[in-house]
Structure formats: C-alpha cells, structure tokens
N, C-alpha and C positions, 0 to 999 in steps of 0.2 A: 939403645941403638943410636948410633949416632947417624947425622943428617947429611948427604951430598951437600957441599955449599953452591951456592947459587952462583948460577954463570954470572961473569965477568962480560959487562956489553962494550963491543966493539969499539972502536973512536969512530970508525963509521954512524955506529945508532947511533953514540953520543952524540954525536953532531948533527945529526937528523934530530933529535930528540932540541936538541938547542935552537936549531930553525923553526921546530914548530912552537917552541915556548914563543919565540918572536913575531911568529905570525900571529899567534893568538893575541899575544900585547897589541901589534898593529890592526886586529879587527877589530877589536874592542875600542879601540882609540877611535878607528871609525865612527863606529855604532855612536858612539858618544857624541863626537862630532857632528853628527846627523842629528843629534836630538832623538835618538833612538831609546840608549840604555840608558837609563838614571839610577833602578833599586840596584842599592850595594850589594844584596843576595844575588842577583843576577849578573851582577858582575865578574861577581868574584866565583861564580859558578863556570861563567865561559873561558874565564882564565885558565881553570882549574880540568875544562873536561877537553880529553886529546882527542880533536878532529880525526887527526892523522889515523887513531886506532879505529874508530866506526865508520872511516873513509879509507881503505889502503891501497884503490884501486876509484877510477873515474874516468866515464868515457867523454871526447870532447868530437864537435866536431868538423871534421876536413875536408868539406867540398865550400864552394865557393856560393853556393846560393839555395836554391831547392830541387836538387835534380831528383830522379829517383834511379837508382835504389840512394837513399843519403848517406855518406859516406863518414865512419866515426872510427875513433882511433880510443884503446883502450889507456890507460896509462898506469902505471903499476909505481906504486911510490916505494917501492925497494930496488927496480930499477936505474941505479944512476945516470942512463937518457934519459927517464923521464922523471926524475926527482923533483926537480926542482920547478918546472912548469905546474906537479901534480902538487904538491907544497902550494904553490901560491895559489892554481885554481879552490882546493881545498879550503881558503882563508877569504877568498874574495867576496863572499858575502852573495855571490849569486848563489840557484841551484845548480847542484852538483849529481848530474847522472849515474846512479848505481847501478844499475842494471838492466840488463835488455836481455827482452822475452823471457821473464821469469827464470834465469837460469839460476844453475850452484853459485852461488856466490865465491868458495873454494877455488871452484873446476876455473872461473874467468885465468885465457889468457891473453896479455899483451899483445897489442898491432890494431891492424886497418883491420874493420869491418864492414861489408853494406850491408843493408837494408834492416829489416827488424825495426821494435818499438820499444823505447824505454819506458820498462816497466815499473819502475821504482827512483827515487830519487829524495836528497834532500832540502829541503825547503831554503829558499830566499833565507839567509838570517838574518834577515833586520824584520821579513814577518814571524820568524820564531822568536823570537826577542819580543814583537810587539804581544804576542799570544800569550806568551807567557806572563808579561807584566799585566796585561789586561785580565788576567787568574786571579791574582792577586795571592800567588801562590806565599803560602810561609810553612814556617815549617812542623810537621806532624799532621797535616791536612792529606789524605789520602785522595787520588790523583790517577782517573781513568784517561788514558790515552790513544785514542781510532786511528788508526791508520800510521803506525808509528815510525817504518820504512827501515830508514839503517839506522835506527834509535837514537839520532841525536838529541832532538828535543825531550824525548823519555832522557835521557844521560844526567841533560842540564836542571831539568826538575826534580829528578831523585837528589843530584847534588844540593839541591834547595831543601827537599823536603824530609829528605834521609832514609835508612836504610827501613826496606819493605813499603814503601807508601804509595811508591808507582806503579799502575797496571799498562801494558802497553799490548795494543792489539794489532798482529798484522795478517793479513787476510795470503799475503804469497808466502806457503812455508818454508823456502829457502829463503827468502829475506827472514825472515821470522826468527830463524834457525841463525842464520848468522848474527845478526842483533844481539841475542841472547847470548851467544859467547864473548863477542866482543867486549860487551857492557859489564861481565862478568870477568875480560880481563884487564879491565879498568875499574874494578873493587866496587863495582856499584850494584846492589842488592835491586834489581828490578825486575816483578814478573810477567816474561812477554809470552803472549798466548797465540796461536796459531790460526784467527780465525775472522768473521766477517765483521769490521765492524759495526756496521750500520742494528749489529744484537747485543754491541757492548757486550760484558762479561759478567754474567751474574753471578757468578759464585764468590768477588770479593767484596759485588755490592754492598750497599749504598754508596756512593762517594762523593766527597765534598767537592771536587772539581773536576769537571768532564770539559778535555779538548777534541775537537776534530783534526785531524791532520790531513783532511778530504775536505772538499769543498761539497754540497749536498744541496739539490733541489727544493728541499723542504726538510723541516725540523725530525730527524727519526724518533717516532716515539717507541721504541723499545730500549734504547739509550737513554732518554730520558726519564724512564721510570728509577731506573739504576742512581737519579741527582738522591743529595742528600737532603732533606731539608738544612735550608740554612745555607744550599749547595749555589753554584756557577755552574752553568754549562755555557760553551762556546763554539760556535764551529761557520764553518763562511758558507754565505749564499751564492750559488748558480743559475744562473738560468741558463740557456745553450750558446752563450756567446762569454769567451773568458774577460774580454773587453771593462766590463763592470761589474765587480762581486760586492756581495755585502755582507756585515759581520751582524754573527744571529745571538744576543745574549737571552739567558734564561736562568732566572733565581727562581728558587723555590722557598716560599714564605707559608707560614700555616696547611701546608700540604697543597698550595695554590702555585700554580707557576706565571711569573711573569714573563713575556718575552715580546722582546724588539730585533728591528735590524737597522744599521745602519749604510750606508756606505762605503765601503774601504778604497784605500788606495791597492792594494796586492791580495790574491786570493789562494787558496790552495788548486792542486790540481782536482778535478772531480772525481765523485767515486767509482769506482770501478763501473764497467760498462756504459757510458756516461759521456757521452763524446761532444763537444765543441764543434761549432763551427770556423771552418777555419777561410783565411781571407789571401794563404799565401800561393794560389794559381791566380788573383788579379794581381798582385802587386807590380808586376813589371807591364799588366796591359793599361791602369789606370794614368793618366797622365797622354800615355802614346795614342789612343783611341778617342777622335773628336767625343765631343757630349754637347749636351746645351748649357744652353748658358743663361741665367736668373741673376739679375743685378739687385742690389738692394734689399736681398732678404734678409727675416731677423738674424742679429748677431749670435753668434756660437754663445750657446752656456760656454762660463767657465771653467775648465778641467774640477774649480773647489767645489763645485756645486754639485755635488756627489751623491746626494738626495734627489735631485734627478735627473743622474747619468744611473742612479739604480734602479728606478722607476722605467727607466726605454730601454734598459736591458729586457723587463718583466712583460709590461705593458706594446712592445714592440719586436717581438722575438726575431731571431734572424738573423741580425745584426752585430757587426764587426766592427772594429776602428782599428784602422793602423797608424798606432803611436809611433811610427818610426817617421813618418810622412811630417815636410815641413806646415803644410795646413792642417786641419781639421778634416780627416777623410774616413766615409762611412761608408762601407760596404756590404749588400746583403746574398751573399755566394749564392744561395739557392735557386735565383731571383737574377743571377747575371748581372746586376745593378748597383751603382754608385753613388754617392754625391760628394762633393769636395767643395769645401768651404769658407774662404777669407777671412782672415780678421776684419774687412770692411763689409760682411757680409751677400758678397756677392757667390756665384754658385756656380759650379759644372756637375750637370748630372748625366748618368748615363743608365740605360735599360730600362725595361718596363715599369719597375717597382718604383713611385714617388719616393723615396726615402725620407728626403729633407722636409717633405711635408709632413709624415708620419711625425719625426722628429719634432717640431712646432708644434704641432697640434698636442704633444704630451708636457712639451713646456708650459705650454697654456695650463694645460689644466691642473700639471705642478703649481706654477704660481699660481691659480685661482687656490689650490689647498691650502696656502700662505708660505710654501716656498720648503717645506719641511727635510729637515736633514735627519731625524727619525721617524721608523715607522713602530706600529704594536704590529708584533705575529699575534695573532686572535685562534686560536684552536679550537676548532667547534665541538660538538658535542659526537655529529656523527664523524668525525676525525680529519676531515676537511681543514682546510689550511687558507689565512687570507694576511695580506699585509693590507694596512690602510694605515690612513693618515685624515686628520680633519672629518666635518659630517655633513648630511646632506646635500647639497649640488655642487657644494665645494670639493666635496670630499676626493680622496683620492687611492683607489683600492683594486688588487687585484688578487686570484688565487693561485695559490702553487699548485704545480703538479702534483694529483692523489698522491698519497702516499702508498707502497707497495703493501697488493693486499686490501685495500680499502673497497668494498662492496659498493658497487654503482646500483640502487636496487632498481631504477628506472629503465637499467641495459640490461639486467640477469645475469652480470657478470663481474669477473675483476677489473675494477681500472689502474 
C-alpha cells in the first residue's frame, strides 16, 4: 500500500516556523546573558523545543490598571493580527497566560474578554531554567513532574532525558489533555497524567527526580515517598504572601531524607486552592493618604539577604511588598496598614498594625541566628513540619502549616 505524501507547509508556516527558530535563539541568548543558562544539555534543549507548539494561543492584558471586571485579550498565534505580538510575548521569558477558568483549550477563541481567572499558565523561564539546572537532570534519570500546565518544562526535560523518563502531572483535565497532544506532536514520549499533584503518581514510582511546578506551604509527604533513593526533590516554598518564596531541596541518602530551604529570588504560583494576599486595592492609596512619620529607623535589609526576607514571610504572615514602588513599601491588606521606608531609614506608616516593628524585631533575631541564608526542614515523627536555623536562644525556627490530613489529637480533629 502505498502512503499519502505529506503536506507540503505553506510559506506562511515556513515563515512562522523561521520566526520562532529566531525567537528561540534570542531567548536563550538572554538567559545566557543573565547568567541564567550555562549546562549545554539545557541549552540545546530550549533551542530545540517549539514554544509556539505548547503555546498557540496566550491571553494578555488590556485595561489600564486594576478595574474590575479586568479586561484580557486572547491572542491566537495563527492569526496574523495577532502573530507577531503572540511570537514575541511567547519568547519573553515572562509568564505566559494559558487559560482561564479551566476551559477546552481547543474551544479558546480570539478577542476581548472580562472578568474570570487565569487558571493555568507558563512559568517565568529563567525559573524554569533555574529548576531545572538545580535537578541536575542527565540523561536516563527518570523525572516526576507536579503541576506540569501547558508542559513546557515536562517538553525541555524529556529533551534532556529522553524518550519515556518524564511523568508530568496536571490536576486541570483539559490542560492535561491538551499537553498531551501537543508534546506528542512535537515527538516527545512523555507521560501526563490527569490528576492532583500534591499524590504524585504512584504507579511509575520511584523516581530519581521530583519537581513542583506549584509553590507548596510545606513539603507533601506523599510525593516524597515516591523520591528515589539517591533521588532530588524540589519544589518552592509559600507562605500566604507571594512577595518571599523559598526553594525546599530534599535528597534521599540510606532511606533518610535530607531537607532544606532557601531563599529564592522568583517562585511558582501556589497550589491550588491557596490564595495569596494581595496588596493591589492599596497601591494607588499609599503615598496619597497622610501617615506618620519615624525618622531614623533601622536601615531596610537588603533585597540579597533573602534568608530573611524568607524568615518575615513565615515568622510574620500578612504581609506584601510592592516591588514596583521606588522605596521599600510594606503592606499588610488585612490590617489596612503600611509602612514605607527610605534608603536613610526614615519611615511613613499608616493603620493600626506596627508593621516596621514587626519587621525589626525579626531582623534581630535573624542576625542573633548569625544571619543564615539556609535553613534544615526537620520533619517530625508525628508529621509536623519546622524550618530552623542555629540553637538555643539564638536560634531561629518556625512551623509550617500541618500538612493536610495531619491529626491534631489535642483538638479531636483534622488540622
């Protein structure tokens, strides 16, 4: 029997297909430039894997500030109005909006829409890049992946690791669903599963390296039974303000796990049902609205000291920072309160809540810790969860939220 030959692609594709080989060159030349990409596997993985095909549609958006309903414009990268805007947003290395309110990924179409929530989306890629080099993926290591979205990150690790080694998990079945065929029609053998992360995927357990593609209040431990020995696991820490995340590693040595958290500069978004507080109904009162005013207080940590801005995420709940503000400006929504802070340490506060005291007072007793830019996650026995740093009155330690599930037996109930 002989075989249809295969369509002949348009000068149109072709030339779509040429723009994005380009755009791909100029991300990567980024990344580089940033001191992002260095492993040559990874490199030549992003060169090699087409945004364009697990992105072919992206919502951006077009109101002017935060009204409500918020106003978002779809854009369909086969459309030539919006080709070339969705081309470049696609390559910009921000996140790229996939969908809202869990729809068909198919049925999307083009134009103005309001209100709704973006349910899915691709990750910053310069913290996919960083996630991934921090794997230390190679290749034939088999490769659990939580919350995998429009499988880019799953894409660029199967290209590392090769065909069958990636398991990618997505909790929304039409993301899921779409994933799955895209990735499939970009020749990459990777199997995505329909379901929660936070249960990982037992049936191709064990696996040598497990990422979160979710940010997570405390380490899951049903996911990490699933590590290999000898394994990685990674995934970024929450607490209810997106402002300071931190990144949770965990090796497993002699059937013992180790784990820490750091820091980070960028986190993922949280997991499902998992809400942030957010700081953008003060943004246009701060500033306009008298406050008092504190001359000579301590000097602002600085942004590098990220050991603890992740400490008064934990230790001080509530709290926001708007990185867009030419000062230091902290805000705790719940609480109607502010503070905003100089480089020469002077202060304007506003609302009940002291904030910039709260703030000090954790500095302190960071520096008494000796200033620590990691901490040990300690896992107790009854399932309890603690970060600390240093000991006795220096020390510096807090607990995460139980883990779901976890018997309170002092309440007679779940906490």
């Amino acid at each position: 029997m002989s075989r249809s030959p295969s369509p002949v692609p348009s000068a149109a594709t072709m030339a779509v297909a040429q723009e994005a080989a380009q755009a791909r060159r100029t991300m990567v030349h980024r990344l580089e430039e940033q001191e992002v990409l260095s492993d040559p596997l990874l490199r030549e993985a992003l060169l090699s894997v087409r945004r364009e095909v697990l992105l072919p549609r992206a919502y951006v958006r077009r109101d002017a500030g935060y009204p409500e309903p918020v106003v978002r414009q779809l854009l369909d990268g086969a459309h030539p109005d919006d080709r070339q805007e969705w081309l470049e947003l696609i390559h910009s290395g921000v996140s790229v909006l996939a969908q809202r309110d869990g729809e068909a990924l198919e049925g999307q179409v083009r134009g103005r829409v309001e209100g709704g929530r973006i349910t899915s989306a691709a990750s910053v890629v310069s913290m996919t890049v960083q996630m991934l080099h921090d794997l230390e993926l190679r290749r034939g290591l088999s490769y659990l992946e939580l919350g995998a979205g429009p499988g880019y990150s799953a894409a660029v690790a199967a290209h590392v690791l090769g065909a069958g080694r990636v398991t990618a998990v997505e909790r929304d079945v039409n993301m899921a669903a779409a994933a799955a065929h895209r990735l499939a029609e970009l020749g990459l053998e990777v199997e995505v599963v329909a379901g929660d992360g936070l249960d990982g995927h037992r049936e191709r357990a064990p696996y040598e390296r497990i990422g979160f593609a979710f940010s997570v209040p405390y380490l899951p431990q049903r996911a990490v039974e699933q590590l290999a020995e000898g394994g990685l696991l990674l995934a970024h820490l929450t607490a209810d303000s997106p402002s300071w995340p931190g990144l949770i590693t965990v090796r497993k040595h002699g059937g013992r796990l180790e784990a820490t958290v750091r820091g980070s500069r960028l986190g993922h978004v949280p997991v499902h049902g998992y809400e942030w507080v957010s700081l953008h109904r003060h943004k246009r009162r701060i500033g306009a609205e008298p406050g008092r005013h504190r001359a000579r207080s301590v000097l602002p940590p600085p942004d590098a000291a990220r050991g603890f801005w992740l400490a008064l995420a934990h230790c001080v709940p509530g709290l926001v920072r708007d990185f867009s503000a030419e000062r230091l400006t902290l805000v705790a929504p719940r609480e109607d309160s502010w503070a905003v802070v100089g480089s020469d340490g002077d202060v304007e506060e506003a609302g009940s809540r002291p904030v910039w005291d709260e703030v000090c007072e954790v500095y302190a007793h960071w520096e008494r810790a000796g200033r620590p830019e990691q901490y040990r996650l300690e896992l107790a026995a009854d399932g309890r969860q603690y970060v600390t740093a240093g000991a006795g009155a220096g020390g510096l330690a807090w607990e995460l939220p139980a883990p779901a599930g976890l018997v309170d037996e002092s309440e007679g109930g779940t906490r």
